[in-house]
N, C-alpha and C positions, 0 to 999 in steps of 0.2 A: 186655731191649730197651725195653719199654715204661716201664719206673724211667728210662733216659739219655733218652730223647725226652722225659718228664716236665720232668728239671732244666731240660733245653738249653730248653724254652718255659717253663717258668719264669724262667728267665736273662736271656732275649728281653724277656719281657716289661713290664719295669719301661721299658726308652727307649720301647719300642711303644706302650706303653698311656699313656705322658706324651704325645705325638704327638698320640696319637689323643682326648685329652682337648679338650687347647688347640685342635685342627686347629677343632673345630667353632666357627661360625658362636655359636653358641646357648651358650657352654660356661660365657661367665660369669652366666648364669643370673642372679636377683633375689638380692643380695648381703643377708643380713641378720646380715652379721659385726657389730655395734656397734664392734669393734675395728679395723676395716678403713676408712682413707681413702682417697679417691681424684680427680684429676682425670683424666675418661677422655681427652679430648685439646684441647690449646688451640694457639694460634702461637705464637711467637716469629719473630726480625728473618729467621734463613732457613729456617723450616717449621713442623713443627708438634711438641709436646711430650707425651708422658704420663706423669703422676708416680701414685704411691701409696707408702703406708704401711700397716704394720699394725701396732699393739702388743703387746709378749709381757710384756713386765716390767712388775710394777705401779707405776711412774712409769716413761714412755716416757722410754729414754734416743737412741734417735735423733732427732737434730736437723737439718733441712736447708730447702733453698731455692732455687728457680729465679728468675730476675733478666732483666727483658726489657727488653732497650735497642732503640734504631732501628738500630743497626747493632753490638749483641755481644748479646751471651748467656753466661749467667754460670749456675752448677747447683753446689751444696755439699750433702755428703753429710757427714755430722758423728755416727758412731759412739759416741756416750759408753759410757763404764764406770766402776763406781763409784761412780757417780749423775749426775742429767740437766747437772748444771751446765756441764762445762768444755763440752760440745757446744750447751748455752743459749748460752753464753759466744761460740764460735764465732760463731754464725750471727749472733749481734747485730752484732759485732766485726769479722769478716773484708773481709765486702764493702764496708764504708765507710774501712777501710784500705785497701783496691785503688782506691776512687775518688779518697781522697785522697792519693794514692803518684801516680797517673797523670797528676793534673794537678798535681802539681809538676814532677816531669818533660817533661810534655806530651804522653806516649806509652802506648801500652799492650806489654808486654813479658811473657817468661818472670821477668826479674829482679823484675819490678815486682810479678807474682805472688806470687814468692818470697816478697818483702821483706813482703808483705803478711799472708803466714803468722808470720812470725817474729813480727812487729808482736804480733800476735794471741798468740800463742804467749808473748810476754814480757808480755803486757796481763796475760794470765792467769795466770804468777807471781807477778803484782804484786798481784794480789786474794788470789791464798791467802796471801802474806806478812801482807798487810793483814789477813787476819780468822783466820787461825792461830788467834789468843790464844781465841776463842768458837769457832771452828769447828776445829779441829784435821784431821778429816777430809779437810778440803778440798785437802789433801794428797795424798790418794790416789785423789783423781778425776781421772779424763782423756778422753782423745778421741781417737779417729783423727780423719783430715781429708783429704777428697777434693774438689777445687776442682778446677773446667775451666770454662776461658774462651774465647768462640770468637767471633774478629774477624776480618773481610777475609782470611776463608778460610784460617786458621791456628786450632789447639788448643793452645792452653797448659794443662796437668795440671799441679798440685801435688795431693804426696798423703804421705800419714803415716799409717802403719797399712795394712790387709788390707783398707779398702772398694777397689774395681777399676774400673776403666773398660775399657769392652771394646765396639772397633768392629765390627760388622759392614760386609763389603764383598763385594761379586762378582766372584769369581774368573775372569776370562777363558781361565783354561789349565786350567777346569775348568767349562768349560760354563755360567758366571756361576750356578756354584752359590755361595750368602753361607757366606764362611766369616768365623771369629770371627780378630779380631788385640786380642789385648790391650796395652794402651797403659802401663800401671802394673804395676811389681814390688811385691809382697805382702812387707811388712815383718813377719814372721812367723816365730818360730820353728820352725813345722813344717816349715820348707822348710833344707834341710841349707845354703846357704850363707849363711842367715841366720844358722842356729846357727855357721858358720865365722870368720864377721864378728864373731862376739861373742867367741869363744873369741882372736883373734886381739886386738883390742881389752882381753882382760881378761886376759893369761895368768897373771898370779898367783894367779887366782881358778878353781879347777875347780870351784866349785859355780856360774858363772854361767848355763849350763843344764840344767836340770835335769828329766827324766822325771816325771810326776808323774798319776798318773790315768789313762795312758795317752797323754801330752800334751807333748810339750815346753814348758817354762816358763823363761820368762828370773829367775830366783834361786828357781825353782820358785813364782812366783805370777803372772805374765804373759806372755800368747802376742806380743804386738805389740811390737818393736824401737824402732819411731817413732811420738809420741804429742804430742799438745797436752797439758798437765797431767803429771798423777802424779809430781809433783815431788819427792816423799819418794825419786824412786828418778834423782834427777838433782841434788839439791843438798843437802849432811848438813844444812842448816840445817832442812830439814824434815821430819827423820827423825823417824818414832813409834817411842816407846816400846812396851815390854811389855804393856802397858794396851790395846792393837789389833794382837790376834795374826796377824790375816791380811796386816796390811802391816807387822810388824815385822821386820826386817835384825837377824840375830844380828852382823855386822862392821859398823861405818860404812863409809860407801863411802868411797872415795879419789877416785873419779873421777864421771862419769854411767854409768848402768848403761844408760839410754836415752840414742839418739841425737836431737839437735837438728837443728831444722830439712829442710824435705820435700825428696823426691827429685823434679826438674824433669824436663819431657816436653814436647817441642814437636814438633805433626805439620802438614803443609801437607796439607791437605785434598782429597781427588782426586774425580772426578767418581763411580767408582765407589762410594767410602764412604759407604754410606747411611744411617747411623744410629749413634748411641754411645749405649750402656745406663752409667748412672752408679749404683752400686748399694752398698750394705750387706754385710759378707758373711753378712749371715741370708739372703740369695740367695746365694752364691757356693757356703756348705758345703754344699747340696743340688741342685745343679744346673752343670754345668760350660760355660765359655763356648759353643761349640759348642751344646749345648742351649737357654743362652738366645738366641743370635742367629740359628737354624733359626722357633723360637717367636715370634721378633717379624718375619722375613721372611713367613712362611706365615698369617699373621693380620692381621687388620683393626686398623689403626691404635687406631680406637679403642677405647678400657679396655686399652692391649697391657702398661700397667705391671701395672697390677689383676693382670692375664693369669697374669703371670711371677709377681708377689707366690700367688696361690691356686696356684699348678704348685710353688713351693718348698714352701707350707705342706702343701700334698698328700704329698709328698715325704717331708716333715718325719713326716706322720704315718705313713703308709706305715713308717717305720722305726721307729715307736716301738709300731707295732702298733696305732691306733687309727683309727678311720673319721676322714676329713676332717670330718664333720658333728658327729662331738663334739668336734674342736678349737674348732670356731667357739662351741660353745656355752662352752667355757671362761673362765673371767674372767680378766681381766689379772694377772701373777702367778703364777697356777697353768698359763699356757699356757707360762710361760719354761721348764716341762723339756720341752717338744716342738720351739718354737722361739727362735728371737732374734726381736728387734726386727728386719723387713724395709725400707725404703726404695727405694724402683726410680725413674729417671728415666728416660727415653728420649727422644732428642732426636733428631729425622728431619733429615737435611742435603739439603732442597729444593735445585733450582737457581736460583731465582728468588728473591728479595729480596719479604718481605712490607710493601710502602709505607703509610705511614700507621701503623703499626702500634702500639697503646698498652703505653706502658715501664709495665710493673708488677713488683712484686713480691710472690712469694708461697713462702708457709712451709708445710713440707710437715705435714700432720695438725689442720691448720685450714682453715675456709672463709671469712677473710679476707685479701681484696688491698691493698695500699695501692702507692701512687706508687715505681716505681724510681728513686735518686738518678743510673742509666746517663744522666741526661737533663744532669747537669754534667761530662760526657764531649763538647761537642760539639766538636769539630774536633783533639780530640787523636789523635794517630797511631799508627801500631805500630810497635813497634821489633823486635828481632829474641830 
């Protein structure tokens, strides 16, 4: 009797004792992670924002950015793998293609989103073409890419890859308890109808997924379906050789193994929708939606990214059998076998319109702002 009452609060207490962490007031303590960035909470055009990062790899491959206009707001989460560049690539790249996509047309849109990925997406073919001949590698680096744009009360999501967007809102047919709606499908092999999608796309190919580690792998060396980069595994022109055994293709492709181009999401914004967390999935594998949007309802605005970034890493260690206080002391590098590279945005959806309010931009894991171009956006429109 005493062994099953053991397990059953053993069981218990991994969600309880995550709760009971974050719940407190006092919980993110004096931060002396060197690896951990943060802004605990600033405005944007309608509320208020919290970002953080943390780094695990010893050259941080997440890349992202929050973009403050007088009337949008713009947040990119930019995943690299492979090394920092295709998601360098992004953040430079993406949002000045949306400004300039929007005022040719004169509008802001899902299409215009879109287009603005692809833009990005072929920018970045065209550089590894270009330096192939000295950089060879540069082939086999890529990027998820999670972009949401939010105007006159509309969310536009593009997204490529497994980073996620996940609203919190309150539930009226449940006592406006915040329940979690996620807005993006996870381009990801572990999910069976990704692997279906591929299988159906490849049929002459049975080795297009493949078990590996305990993992599903798309040709047995990546989890993610849809990517900025890794072009070795979308155009034979940039196929490696035997000479780079982890990105070498024993067949040439015939076709893209990866798919082009993000999947679109457009949501019209309701009073009850209080918040949308834009995040990395070095959050997502440790914590499931529900858990993060309990966490940022039940907590003080501010540090609420910080918040969820220390709740994952906790997590992270928790599984790997070690105190959270020795992950921190860890060096960049030696921390990638406990976690990933983390990024959290959280973006509060006031009711009110913050006037006057200064268009900045700023890049996540530095403490410099500089001027947002949202400012040659003015009287251009939404489209649909």
């Amino acid at each position: 009797m005493f062994s099953w009452v053991a397990k059953l609060a053993s069981a218990l207490w991994l969600p309880i004792s995550l709760y009971a962490r974050t719940n407190k007031d006092d919980s993110l303590g004096d931060d002396n992670d060197p690896l951990l960035w943060f802004k605990d909470l600033e405005k944007h055009a309608f509320g208020e924002y919290s970002f953080s990062v943390v780094q695990a790899n010893e050259v941080l491959e997440d890349h992202s950015q929050v973009e403050i206009g007088q009337n949008a707001t713009f947040v990119g989460i930019y995943d690299g793998h492979g090394g920092p560049e295709a998601s360098r690539y992004i953040c430079d790249h993406l949002f000045p293609h949306l400004i300039r996509l929007a005022r040719e047309k004169g509008l802001i849109s899902s299409e215009i989103l879109k287009n603005a990925v692809s833009a990005t997406e072929n920018g970045f073919l065209s550089l590894v073409r270009r330096t192939c001949g000295i950089k060879p590698l540069m082939a086999a680096v890529g990027s998820c890419c999670l972009a949401g744009l939010i105007t006159e009360g509309t969310l536009y999501v593009a997204n490529m890859g497994d980073s996620r967007a996940v609203i919190g809102c309150l539930s009226k047919r449940k006592s406006n308890k915040i329940v979690a709606e996620q807005i993006t499908e996870d381009h990801n092999a572990c999910m069976d109808e990704i692997r279906q999608e591929l299988k159906q796309d490849h049929p002459d190919d049975p080795h297009i997924v493949v078990m590996k580690q305990g993992v599903w792998r798309i040709k047995g060396i990546i989890q993610v379906s849809r990517t900025i980069g890794d072009a070795y595994l979308k155009k034979p022109e940039f196929a490696l050789d035997s000479s780079f055994p982890r990105f070498h293709l024993r067949e040439p492709i015939r076709r893209p193994i990866l798919k082009n181009g993000p999947s679109m999401y457009t949501r019209t914004l309701r009073p009850d929708d209080k918040f949308i967390v834009f995040a990395s999935d070095g959050l997502w594998e440790h914590m499931t939606n529900q858990q993060v949007v309990e966490i940022v309802h039940n907590n003080p605005r501010s540090g609420i990214a910080r918040r969820l970034v220390k709740s994952a890493m906790m997590e992270a260690a928790r599984k790997g059998k070690k105190k959270y206080e020795e992950v921190k002391r860890m060096e960049k590098g030696c921390r990638r076998g406990v976690h990933d590279d983390i990024t959290v945005a959280v973006v509060f959806m006031d009711q009110q319109t913050n006037v006057g309010i200064d268009e900045l931009s700023m890049r996540g894991f530095t403490n410099s702002t500089a001027p947002s171009s949202f400012g040659g956006l003015q009287g251009v429109g939404r489209g649909s």
